[in-house]
N, C-alpha and C positions, 0 to 999 in steps of 0.2 A: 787711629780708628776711623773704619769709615763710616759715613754720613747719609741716607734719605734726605735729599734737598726734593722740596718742593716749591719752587718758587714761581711767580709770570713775569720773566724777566723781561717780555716786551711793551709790560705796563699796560697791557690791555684792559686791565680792568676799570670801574668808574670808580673816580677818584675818591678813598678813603676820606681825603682831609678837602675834601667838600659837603660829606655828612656831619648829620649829629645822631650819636648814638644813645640811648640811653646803658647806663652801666650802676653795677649797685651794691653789692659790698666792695669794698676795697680800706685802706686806709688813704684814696685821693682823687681830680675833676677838671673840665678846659674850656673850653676857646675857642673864640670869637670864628669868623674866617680867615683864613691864614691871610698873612699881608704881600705874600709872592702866590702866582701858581706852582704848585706841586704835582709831581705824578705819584698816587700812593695804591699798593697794591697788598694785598695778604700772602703769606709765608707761611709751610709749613714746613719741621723738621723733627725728628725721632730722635732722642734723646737715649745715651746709652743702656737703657734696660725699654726701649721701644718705643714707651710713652710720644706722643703725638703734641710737638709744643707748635703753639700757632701763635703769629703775630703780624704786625703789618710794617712794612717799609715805605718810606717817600723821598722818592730820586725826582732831580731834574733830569736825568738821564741814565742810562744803562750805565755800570760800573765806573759809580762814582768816586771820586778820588779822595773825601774823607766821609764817611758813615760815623753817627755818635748811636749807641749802644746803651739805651736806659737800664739801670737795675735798681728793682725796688730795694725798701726796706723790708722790716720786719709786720707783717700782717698779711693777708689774701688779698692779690693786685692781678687787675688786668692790667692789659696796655697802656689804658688812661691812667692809673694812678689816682685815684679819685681819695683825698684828703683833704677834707674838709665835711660839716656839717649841713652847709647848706643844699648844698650838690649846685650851685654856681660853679657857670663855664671854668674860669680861673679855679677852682679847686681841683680839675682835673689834673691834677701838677706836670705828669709825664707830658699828657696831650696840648697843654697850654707854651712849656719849655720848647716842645719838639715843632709848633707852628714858626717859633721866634728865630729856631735852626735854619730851620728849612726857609724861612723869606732869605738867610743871608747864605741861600745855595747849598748847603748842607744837608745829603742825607740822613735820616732817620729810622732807628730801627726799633722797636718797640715791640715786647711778646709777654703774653697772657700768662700766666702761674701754673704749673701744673693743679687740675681739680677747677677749675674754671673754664667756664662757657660762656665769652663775650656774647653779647648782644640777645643772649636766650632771656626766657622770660624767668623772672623770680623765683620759682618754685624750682626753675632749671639747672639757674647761672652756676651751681656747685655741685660738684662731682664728689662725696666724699670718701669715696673708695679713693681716688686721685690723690684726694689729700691730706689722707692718711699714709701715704708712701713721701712726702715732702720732709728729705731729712737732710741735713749738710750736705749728704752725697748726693742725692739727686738735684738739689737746686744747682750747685755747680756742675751739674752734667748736663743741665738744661742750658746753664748758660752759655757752657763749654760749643754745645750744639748751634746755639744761636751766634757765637761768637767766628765757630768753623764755616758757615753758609755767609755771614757778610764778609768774610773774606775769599772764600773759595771763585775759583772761576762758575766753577757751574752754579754758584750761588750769586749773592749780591755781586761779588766781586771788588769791594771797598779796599782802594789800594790803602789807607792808612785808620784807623780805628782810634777813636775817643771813646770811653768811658764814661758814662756819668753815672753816678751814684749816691742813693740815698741813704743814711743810717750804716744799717744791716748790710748792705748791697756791697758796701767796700769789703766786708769780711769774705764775702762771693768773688771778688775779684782777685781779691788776693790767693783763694786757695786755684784759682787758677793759673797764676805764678805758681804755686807751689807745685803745681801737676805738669810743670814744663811748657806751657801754654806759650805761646810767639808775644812779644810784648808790645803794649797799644804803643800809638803816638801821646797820648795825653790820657791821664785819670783826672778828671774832676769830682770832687765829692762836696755834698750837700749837708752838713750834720751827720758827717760819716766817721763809722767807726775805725780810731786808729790801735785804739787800745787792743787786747784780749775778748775773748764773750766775758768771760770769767770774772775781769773787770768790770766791765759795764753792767753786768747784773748784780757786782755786790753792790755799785756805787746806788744804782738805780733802788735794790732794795733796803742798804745798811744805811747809806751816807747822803742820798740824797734830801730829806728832812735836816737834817743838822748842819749841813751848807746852806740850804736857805736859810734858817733860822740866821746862822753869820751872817747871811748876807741882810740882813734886814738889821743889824744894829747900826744906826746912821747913824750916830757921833763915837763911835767906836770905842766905847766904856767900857767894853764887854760885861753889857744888862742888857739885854734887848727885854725894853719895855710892851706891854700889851698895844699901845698907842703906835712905839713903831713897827710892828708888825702888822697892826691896823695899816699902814702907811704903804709898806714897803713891798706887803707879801704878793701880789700880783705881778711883781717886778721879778720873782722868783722860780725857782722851777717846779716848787713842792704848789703853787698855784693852777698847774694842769690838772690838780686833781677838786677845784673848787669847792675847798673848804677850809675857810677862815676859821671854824670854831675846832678845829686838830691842833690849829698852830696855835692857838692862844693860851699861855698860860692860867692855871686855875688859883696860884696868887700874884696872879700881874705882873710877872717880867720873867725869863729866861734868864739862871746864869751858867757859867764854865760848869759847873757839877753837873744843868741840869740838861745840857746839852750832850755832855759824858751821855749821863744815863737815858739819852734816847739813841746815841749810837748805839750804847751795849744792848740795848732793848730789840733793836730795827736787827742787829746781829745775830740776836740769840729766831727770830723770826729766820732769819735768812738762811739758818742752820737745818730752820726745822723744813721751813720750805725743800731745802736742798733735798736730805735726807726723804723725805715725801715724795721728791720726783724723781729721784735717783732711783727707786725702789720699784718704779716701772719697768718692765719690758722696752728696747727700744723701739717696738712694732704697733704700742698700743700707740691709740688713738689720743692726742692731746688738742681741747683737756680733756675731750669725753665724746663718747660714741654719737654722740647727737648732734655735737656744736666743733664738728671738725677742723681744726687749722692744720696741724701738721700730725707726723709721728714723735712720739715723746723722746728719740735720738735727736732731732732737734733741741726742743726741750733742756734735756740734760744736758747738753752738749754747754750750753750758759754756763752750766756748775762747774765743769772739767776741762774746757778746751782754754788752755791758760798760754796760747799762741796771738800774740797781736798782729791784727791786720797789718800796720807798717813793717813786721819782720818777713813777712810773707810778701810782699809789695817790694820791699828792698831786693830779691831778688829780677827784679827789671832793670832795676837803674832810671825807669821811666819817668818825665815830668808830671808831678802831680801838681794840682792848685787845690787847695780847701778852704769851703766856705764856712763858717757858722755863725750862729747868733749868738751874742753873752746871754741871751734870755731862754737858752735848750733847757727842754725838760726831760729830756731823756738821756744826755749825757753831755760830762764836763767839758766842753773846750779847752781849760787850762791841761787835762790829763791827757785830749787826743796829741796836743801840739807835744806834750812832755814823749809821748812814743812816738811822735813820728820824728821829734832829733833824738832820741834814741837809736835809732834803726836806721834812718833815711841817709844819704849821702846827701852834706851840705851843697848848697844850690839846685839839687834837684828837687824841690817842692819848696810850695810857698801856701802862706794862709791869710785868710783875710777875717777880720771877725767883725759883723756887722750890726752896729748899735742897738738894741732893740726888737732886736728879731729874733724869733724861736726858731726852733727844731727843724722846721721847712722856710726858714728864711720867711718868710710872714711875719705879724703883728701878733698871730699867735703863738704860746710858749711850743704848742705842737705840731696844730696842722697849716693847712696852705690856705690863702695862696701864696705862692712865692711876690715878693714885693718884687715889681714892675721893674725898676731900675738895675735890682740882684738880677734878674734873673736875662733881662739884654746884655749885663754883663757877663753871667754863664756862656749865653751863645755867643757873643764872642770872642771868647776863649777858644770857643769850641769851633768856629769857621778862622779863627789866625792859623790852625794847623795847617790848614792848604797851604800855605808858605812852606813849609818846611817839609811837606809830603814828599817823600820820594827821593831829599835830600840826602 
């Protein structure tokens, strides 16, 4: 399929990653001055039903020989990525990673969500017409789009392609495997999913309470006492949702029966949930005409799309690396690593699981910033490709 590139491939422009922007919903936020000079410019490119996606690039030079390729997770993201509460530089997650790139020579490419208007003013920033067309298909056609211009001649030109990915973002990469897509040099993911949707949402709505609760019985009695959950629950992932008095038993400790009866319970929720959104149109507005994030085929797609990201990935053969924390509050690490040796061919991926750290690799269970140390080791993961480019 052809493409609308609109790029300034002779970097005329004044250097993106010498501003600071302000940016305002998202689920993430960045950074300081980059620690190399960069040349950064803005991109535009049309996406297979038109739509107009825009983003910015930062080259040390015209056609560079490895480009890394951000994709968000699940929520409304510009290019920064802005995750976190405070809206400190480092929570801009994307814009914070991509300065650390780019000091070690690495291009970067980074593009805004369809239904988003970087740098407009508040009342502006969201398009909901835009982003009530946001459904499986289109985010992979957007990305398909941003993916065809950093390799294209008449676009970036990036002779070898890195992936990085948050969460959600791996399930975007993979259905582009699926669609016959040309395979990167490297997928790095961040608390990505390897599972199914389908997975992830039962765990998130049915099972994720009754794993914490396990995970908070410290002498492994199987009673988890009121005391050690006092103890233990912010070490958990059912603590993203800050509230102690959910988890505390109403006669002081938790056993095997009673943990039963919050799975079956969290189940019979998940049932009805389903059936409630299943019952949508996939055109309407989710969740509702006023507070737009996607179209409800999205949505549904969590309840029915029972396709794991690593089976759809295994059609590459490509090296992946994965990151996560034991501390994720949105999904298991024991379950993505269980599908992705399911799927993957042994020695092509590897994983790392790192102490203490949530969902964006931070101190927090969910948001950013990414921990300082994680995230110089991202980048260079992601600048060792230039060895291997072209080989």
């Amino acid at each position: 399929m052809s493409r609308r590139f609109t790029g300034n491939l002779d970097l005329k422009a004044v250097p993106i990653c010498a501003r600071v922007k302000s940016v305002i919903l998202s689920l993430s936020l960045l950074i300081a001055a980059p620690r190399a000079p960069c040349l950064a410019t803005e991109f535009q490119v049309r996406s297979a039903d038109g739509t107009e996606i825009r983003g910015e690039f930062a080259a040390n030079a015209p056609r560079p020989q490895v480009a890394v390729i951000f994709v968000p997770g699940s929520g409304i993201y510009d290019r920064d990525a802005l995750l976190g509460k405070t809206k400190t530089p480092r929570e801009f997650i994307f814009k914070d990673l991509a300065s650390r790139i780019q000091a070690r020579g690495v291009a970067t490419v980074r593009a805004d969500g369809r239904g988003v208007r970087y740098g407009a003013a508040a009342d502006q920033y969201l398009d909901n017409q835009l982003l009530a067309t946001r459904t499986t298909g289109t985010m992979s056609e957007d990305l398909a789009a941003v993916y065809d211009w950093s390799l294209a001649p008449d676009g970036l030109g990036a002779r070898c392609i890195v992936f990085f990915a948050h969460s959600e973002g791996m399930l975007h990469i993979g259905r582009l495997a699926d669609r016959g897509a040309p395979a990167p040099a490297l997928i790095i993911g961040m608390g990505a999913a390897m599972q199914s949707p389908v997975h992830i949402m039962r765990w998130q709505a049915a099972e994720r309470d009754a794993y914490s609760l396990e995970l908070m019985d410290a002498n492994r009695d199987g009673v988890i006492a009121n005391d050690e959950v006092r103890a233990n629950w912010r070490r958990t992932p059912s603590a993203v949702f800050e509230n102690l008095e959910l988890l505390l038993h109403p006669n002081g400790a938790w056993r095997a029966e009673d943990i039963a009866a919050v799975r079956a319970a969290q189940m019979a929720f998940y049932e009805t949930l389903k059936a409630e959104d299943l019952a949508h149109a996939d055109t309407d507005p989710w969740p509702n005409a006023d507070l737009v994030v996607a179209a409800y085929q999205w949505r549904k797609h969590f309840f029915v799309d029972a396709q794991p990201a690593a089976a759809s990935l295994a059609r590459w053969k490509t090296p992946i690396s994965l990151h996560y924390g034991d501390q994720d509050s949105q999904l298991n690490p024991a379950d993505q690593i269980a599908a992705a040796s399911a799927h993957l061919t042994a020695g092509t991926w590897r994983v790392q699981i790192h102490p203490g750290q949530g969902h964006t690799l931070g101190d927090h269970l969910l948001l950013g910033p990414i921990n300082e140390a994680i995230a110089d080791t991202i980048a260079d993961e992601a600048a060792a490709v230039a060895e291997s480019c072209g080989k």
